[in-house]
C-alpha positions in Angstrom: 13.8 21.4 -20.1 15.4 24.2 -18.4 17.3 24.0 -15.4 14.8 25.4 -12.9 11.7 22.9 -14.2 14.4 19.6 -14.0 15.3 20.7 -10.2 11.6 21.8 -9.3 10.2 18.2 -11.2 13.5 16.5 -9.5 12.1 17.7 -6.3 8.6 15.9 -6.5 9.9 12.9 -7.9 12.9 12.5 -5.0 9.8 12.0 -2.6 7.8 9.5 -4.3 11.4 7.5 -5.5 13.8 8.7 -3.6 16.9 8.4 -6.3 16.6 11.0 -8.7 19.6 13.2 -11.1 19.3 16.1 -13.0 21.9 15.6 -16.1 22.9 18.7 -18.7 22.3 17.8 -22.3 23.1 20.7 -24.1 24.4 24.5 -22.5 20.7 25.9 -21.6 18.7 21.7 -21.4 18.3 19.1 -19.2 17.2 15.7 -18.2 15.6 14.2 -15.1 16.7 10.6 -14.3 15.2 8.4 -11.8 15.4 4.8 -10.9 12.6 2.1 -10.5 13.0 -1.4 -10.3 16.8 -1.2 -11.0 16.0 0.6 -14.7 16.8 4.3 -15.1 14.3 6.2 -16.8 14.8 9.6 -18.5 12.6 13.1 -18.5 13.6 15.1 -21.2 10.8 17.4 -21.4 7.0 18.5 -20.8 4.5 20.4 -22.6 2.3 21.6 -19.8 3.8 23.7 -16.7 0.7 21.2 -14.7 3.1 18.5 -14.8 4.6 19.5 -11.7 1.5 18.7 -9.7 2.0 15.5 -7.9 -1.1 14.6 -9.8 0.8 14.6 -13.0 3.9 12.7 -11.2 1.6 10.1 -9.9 0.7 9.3 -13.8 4.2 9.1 -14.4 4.9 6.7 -12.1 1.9 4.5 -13.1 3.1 4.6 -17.2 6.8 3.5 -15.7 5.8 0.5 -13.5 3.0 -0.5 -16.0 6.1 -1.1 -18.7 8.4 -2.6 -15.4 5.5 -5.4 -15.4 5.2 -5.9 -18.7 9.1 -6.4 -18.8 10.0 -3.5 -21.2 12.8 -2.0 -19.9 15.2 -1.0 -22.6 13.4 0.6 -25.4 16.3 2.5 -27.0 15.3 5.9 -26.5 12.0 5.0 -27.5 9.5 7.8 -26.5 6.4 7.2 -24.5 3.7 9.8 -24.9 6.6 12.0 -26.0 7.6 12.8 -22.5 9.2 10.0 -21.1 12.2 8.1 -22.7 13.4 4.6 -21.3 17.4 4.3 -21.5 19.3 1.0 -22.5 22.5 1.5 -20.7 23.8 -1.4 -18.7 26.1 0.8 -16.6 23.5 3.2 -15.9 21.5 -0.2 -15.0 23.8 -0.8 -12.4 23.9 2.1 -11.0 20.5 2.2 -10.4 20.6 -1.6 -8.9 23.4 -0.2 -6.6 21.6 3.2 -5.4 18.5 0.8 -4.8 20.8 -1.7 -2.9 22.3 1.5 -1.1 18.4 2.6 0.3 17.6 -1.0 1.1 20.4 -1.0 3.3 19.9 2.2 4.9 16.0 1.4 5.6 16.8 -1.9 6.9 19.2 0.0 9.5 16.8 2.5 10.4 14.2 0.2 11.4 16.5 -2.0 13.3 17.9 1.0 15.2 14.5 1.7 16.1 12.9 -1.7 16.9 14.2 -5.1 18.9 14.2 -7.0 15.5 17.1 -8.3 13.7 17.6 -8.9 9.7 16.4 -12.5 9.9 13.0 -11.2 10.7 13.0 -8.2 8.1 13.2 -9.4 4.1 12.9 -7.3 0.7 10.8 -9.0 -2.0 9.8 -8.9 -5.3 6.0 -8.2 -5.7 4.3 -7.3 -8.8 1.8 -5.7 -7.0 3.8 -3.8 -4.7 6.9 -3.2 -7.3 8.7 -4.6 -3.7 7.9 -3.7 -0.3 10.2 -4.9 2.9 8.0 -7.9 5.3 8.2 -10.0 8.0 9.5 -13.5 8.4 9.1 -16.0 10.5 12.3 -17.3 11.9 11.3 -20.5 11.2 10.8 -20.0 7.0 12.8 -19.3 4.2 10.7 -16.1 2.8 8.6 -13.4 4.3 4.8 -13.8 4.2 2.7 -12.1 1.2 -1.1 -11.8 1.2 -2.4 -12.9 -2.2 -5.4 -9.9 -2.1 -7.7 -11.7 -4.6 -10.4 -9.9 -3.7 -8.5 -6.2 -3.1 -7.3 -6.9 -6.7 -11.0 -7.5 -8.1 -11.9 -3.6 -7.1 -10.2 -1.2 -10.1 -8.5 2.0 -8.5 -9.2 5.7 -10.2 -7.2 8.2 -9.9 -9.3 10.5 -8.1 -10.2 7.7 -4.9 -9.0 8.3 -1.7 -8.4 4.6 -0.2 -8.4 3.8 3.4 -6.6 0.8 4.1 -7.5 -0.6 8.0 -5.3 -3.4 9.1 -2.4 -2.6 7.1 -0.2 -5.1 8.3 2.9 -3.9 6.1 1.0 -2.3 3.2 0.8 -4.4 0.6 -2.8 -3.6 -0.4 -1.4 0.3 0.4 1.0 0.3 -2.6 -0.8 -1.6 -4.5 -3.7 1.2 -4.2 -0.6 3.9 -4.0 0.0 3.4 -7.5 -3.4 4.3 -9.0 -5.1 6.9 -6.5 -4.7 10.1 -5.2 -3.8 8.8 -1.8 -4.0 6.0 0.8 -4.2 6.2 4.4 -2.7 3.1 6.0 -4.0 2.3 9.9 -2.2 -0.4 11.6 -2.4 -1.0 15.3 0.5 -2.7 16.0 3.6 -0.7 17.3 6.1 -3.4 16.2 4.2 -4.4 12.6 4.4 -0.1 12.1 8.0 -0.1 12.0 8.2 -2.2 8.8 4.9 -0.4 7.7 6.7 2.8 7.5 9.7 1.7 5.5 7.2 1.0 2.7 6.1 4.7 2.4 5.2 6.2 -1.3 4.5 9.8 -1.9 0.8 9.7 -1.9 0.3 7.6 1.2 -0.5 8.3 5.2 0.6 6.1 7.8 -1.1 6.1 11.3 0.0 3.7 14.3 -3.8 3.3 15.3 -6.5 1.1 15.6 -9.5 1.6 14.3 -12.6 0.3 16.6 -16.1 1.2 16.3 -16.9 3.0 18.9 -15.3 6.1 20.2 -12.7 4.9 22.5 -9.6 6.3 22.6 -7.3 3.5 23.4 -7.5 -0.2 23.0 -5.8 -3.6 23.9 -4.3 -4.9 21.1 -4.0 -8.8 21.7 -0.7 -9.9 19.9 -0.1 -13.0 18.0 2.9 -15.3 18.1 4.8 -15.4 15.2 5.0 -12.3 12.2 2.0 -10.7 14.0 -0.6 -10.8 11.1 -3.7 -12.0 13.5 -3.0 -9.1 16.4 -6.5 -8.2 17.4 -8.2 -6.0 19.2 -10.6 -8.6 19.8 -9.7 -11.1 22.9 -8.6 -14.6 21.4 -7.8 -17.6 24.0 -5.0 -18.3 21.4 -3.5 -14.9 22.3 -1.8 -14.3 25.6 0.6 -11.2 25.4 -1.2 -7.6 24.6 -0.5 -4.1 24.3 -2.7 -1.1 24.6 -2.7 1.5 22.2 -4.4 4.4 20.7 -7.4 4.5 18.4 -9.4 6.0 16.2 -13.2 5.6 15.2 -14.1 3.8 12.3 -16.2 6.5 10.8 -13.7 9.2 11.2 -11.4 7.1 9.7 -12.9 6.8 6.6 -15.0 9.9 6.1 -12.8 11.4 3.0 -12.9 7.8 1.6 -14.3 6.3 -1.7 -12.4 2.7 -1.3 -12.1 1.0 2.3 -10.1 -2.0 2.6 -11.0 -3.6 6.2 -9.1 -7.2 7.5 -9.2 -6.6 11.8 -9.1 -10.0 12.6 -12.6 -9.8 13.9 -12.8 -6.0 15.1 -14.9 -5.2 11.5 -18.3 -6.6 13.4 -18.5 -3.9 15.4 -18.1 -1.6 13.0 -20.9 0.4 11.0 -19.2 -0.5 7.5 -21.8 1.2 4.7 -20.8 4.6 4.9 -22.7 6.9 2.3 -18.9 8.5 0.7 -18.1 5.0 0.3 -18.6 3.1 -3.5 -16.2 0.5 -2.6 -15.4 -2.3 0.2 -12.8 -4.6 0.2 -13.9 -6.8 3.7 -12.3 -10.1 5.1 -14.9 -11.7 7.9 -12.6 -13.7 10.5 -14.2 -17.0 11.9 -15.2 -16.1 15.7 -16.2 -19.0 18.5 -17.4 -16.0 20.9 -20.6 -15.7 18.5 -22.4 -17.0 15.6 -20.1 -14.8 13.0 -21.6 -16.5 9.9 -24.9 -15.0 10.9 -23.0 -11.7 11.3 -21.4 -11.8 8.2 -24.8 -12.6 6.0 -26.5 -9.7 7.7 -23.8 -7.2 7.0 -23.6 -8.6 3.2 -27.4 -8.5 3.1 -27.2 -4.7 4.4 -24.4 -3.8 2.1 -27.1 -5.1 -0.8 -30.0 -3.2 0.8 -27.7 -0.2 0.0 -26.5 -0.5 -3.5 -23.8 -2.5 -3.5 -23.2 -5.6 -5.3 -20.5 -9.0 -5.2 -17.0 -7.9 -6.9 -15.9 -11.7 -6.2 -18.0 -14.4 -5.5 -19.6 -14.0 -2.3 -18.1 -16.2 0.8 -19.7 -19.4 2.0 -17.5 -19.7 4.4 -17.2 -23.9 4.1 -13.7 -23.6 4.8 -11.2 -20.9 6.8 -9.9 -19.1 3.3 -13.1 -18.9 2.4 -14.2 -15.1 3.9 -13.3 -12.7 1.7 -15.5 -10.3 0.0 -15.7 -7.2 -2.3 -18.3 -4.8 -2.8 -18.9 -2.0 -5.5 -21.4 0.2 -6.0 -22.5 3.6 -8.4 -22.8 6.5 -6.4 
């Protein structure tokens, strides 16, 4: 490609990757190279002057990590839909493990410069889901918690959804949508929990240090948990002594450009009016409550969400134990 298309693609995919080269192959043609995953992966050229939509970008990235998961990463210059070829070079391979290595270390700084936590509570893992993300960790265990999201996994993500993702915690439901839709919006109350939050950024996704409540207040107590912080609540718990107030936002203004809503609050999603008419899917987690008889609570809002079109992506909770409370809901609109 010519120069001015490699630096103008270079440009969109340095804000969704973040290490990205332009090489010279011949006097007037050149390549884009980017790493993911510690693999370098080659642009030689495009057909269509649309590909430098972010759209088109987006794809790219989804083609690349769907081959990262299925383990093919040295094809020998075998082309994928004649735009993208994978590179088997083993010093180019590590150069790609060190410029990740290099961010890592930088992101870990910046969030330490900016918080009161120290390395031991901040870890990188591998996630298939996530293609990494940084977490927290207990001091007192060897690796950083990770959700399993059965039920967020059960709801397939288009292109074209825009997904709202409410209790965040440190988005790993956000990049696993990140890497199929147009763009996520991430809402997570905690000022602490938001620091790590943000080093998991992608390209296509929104990050908002707010709570989302149901009514229209504009600031909330958040009730924080010991520990990692993934049961902060804006709901009072005897179990939780220390709080913090801090801003909100109304349910149904936070998911008014939405198709897919992901919603785990710890007990906050009762008071909120769920079935919103944009909405054709609804990733929910109901929280045991002793203030009130939740399991009638929960029946109701999974008999409304019926009453409305949608039906059981997962098998619907009977909530005979504590893991089992999660739901997901899809409907045709």
């Amino acid at each position: 490609m010519r120069l001015d298309e490699a630096q103008k693609l270079a440009v969109y995919l340095v804000d969704m990757i973040g290490s990205v080269f332009i090489r010279q192959r011949s006097s007037d043609q050149y390549d884009v190279n980017f790493c993911l995953n510690s693999k370098e992966y080659t642009i030689k050229e495009f057909k269509h002057e649309k590909v430098f939509q972010k759209t088109t970008t987006q794809e790219i990235h989804q083609h690349v990590s769907q081959r990262a998961e299925m383990g093919i990463s040295q094809l020998n210059d075998q082309r994928i839909d004649d735009q993208l070829v994978v590179r088997d070079d083993s010093s180019l391979d590590q150069q790609c493990e060190s410029d990740q290595k290099i961010r890592e270390t930088k992101k870990m700084a910046q969030i330490l410069n900016s918080s009161n936590m120290t390395t031991s509570e901040i870890q990188f893992i591998k996630n298939k889901h996530t293609l990494g993300h940084y977490a927290l960790r207990n001091k007192n265990s060897s690796t950083a918690f990770q959700n399993p999201m059965k039920s967020a996994h059960s709801i397939k993500i288009n292109e074209d959804d825009h997904v709202v993702d409410i209790g965040a915690y440190v988005g790993e439901y956000t990049l696993f949508a990140s890497r199929h839709a147009k763009s996520v919006d991430a809402y997570e109350a905690s000022p602490r929990t938001f620091e790590v939050l943000k080093m998991n950024d992608r390209w296509n996704t929104n990050m908002f240090n707010l709570a989302v409540v149901g009514d229209h207040t504009e600031q909330v107590e958040l009730h924080l948990s010991t520990g990692i912080g993934a049961t902060n609540s804006i709901v009072k718990s005897d179990r939780k002594i220390n709080s913090v107030v801090v801003n909100a936002i109304n349910y149904e203004e936070a998911v008014k450009d939405a198709s897919v809503v992901k919603i785990d609050v710890e007990g906050a999603e009762y008071t909120y009016d769920i079935i919103q008419p944009n909405l054709r899917a609804i990733i929910l987690e109901f929280h045991p409550m002793k203030e009130f008889d939740y399991i009638q609570r929960a029946n109701l809002i999974m008999e409304e969400l019926r009453d409305h079109g949608f039906r059981e992506a997962i098998k619907e909770p009977t909530f005979k134990n504590g893991w089992d409370t999660n739901s997901a809901w899809i409907r045709t609109l």
